[in-house]
C-alpha positions as CSV (number, residue, x, y, z in Angstrom):
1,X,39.4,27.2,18.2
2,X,37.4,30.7,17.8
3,X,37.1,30.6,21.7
4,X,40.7,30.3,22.1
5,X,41.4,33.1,19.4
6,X,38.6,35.4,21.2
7,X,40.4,35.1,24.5
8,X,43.5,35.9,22.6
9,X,45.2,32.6,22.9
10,X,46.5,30.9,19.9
11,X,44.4,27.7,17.9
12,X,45.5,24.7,19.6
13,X,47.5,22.6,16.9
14,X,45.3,19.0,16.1
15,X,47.8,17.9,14.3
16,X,51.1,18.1,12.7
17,X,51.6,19.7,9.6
18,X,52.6,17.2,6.3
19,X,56.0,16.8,5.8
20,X,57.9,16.4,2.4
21,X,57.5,12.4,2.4
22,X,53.9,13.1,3.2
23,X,53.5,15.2,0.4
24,X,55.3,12.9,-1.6
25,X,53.0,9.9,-0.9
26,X,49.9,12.2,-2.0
27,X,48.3,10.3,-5.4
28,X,45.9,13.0,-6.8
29,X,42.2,11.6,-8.2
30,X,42.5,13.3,-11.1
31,X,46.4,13.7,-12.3
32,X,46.5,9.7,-12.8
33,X,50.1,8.6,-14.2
34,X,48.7,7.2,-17.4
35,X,47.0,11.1,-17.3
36,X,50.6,12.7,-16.8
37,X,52.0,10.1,-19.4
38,X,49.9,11.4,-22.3
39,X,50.3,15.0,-21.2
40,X,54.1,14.8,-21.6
41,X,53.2,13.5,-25.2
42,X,50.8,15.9,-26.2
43,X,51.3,19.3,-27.9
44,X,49.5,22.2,-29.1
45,X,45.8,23.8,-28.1
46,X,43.7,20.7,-29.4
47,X,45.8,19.1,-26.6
48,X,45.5,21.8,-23.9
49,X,41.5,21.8,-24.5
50,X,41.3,17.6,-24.8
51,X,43.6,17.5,-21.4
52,X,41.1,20.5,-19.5
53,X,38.0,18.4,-21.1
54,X,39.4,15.3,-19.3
55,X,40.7,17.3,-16.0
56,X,36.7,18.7,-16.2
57,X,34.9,15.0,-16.5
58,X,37.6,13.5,-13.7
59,X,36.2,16.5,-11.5
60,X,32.5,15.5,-12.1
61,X,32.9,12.3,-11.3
62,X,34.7,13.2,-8.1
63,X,31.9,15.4,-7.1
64,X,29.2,13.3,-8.0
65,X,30.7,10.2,-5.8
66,X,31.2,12.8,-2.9
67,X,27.5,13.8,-3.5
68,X,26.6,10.2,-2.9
69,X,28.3,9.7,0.4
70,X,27.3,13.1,1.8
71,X,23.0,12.1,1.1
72,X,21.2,12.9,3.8
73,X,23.1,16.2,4.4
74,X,21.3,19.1,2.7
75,X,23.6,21.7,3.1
76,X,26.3,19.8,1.7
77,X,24.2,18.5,-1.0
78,X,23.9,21.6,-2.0
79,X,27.6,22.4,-2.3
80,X,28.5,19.8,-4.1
81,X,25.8,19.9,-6.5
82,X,26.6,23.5,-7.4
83,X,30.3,22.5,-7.6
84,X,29.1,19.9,-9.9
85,X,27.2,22.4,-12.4
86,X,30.2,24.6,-11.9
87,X,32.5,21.9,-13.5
88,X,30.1,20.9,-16.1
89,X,29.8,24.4,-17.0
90,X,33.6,24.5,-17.8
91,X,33.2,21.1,-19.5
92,X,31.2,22.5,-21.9
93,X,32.8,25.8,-22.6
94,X,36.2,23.6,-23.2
95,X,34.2,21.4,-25.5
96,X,32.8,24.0,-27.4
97,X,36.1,25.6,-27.8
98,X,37.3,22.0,-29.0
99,X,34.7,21.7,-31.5
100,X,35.5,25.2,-32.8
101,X,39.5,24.1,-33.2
102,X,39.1,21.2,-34.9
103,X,36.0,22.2,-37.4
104,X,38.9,25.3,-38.6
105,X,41.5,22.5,-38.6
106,X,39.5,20.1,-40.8
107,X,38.6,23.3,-43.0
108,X,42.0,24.4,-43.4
109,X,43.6,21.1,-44.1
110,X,40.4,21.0,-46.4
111,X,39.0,18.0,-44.9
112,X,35.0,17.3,-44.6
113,X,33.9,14.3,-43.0
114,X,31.0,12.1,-44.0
């Protein structure tokens, strides 16, 4: 394709673009139906951080099942491994935020657990 586009010519096309029912048929890995059930159900920050904490671990495991299949391949190894950290990263600045929310809800609704 960069030959083409140096000689001026445009890419060649390898294959169609998706259409609508394409689109349609796409499942995402991480936005399950039981996910998007308890997400229309849920309200408030405790469930914006518990719904990001469980978006953040579906990510992980994503990754780290791509890292398996791509072994062998440093480079990609790599990527994925730093995408991994990156999510876990987020995990735990969503989890930290969560722990924060509920210890002032438990204190507020002066609640203390054992």
């Amino acid at each position: 394709q960069i030959g083409r586009m140096a000689e001026g010519k445009p890419p060649r096309l390898v294959r169609k673009a998706a259409g609508k029912r394409e689109i349609r048929k796409f499942r995402s890995p991480l936005f399950t139906p039981d996910f998007v059930a308890r997400g229309k159900n849920a309200e408030g920050e405790a469930a914006a951080l518990s719904i990001g904490m469980t978006l953040e671990k579906r990510a992980i495991e994503q990754f780290t099942a791509l890292r398996r299949k791509v072994k062998g391949d440093a480079e990609a190894d790599k990527v994925v491994a730093d995408l991994i950290a990156w999510e876990q990263d987020h995990l735990k600045l969503l989890t930290r935020q969560y722990e924060q929310f509920r210890e002032m809800y438990w204190e507020e609704a002066r609640f203390w657990p054992f």
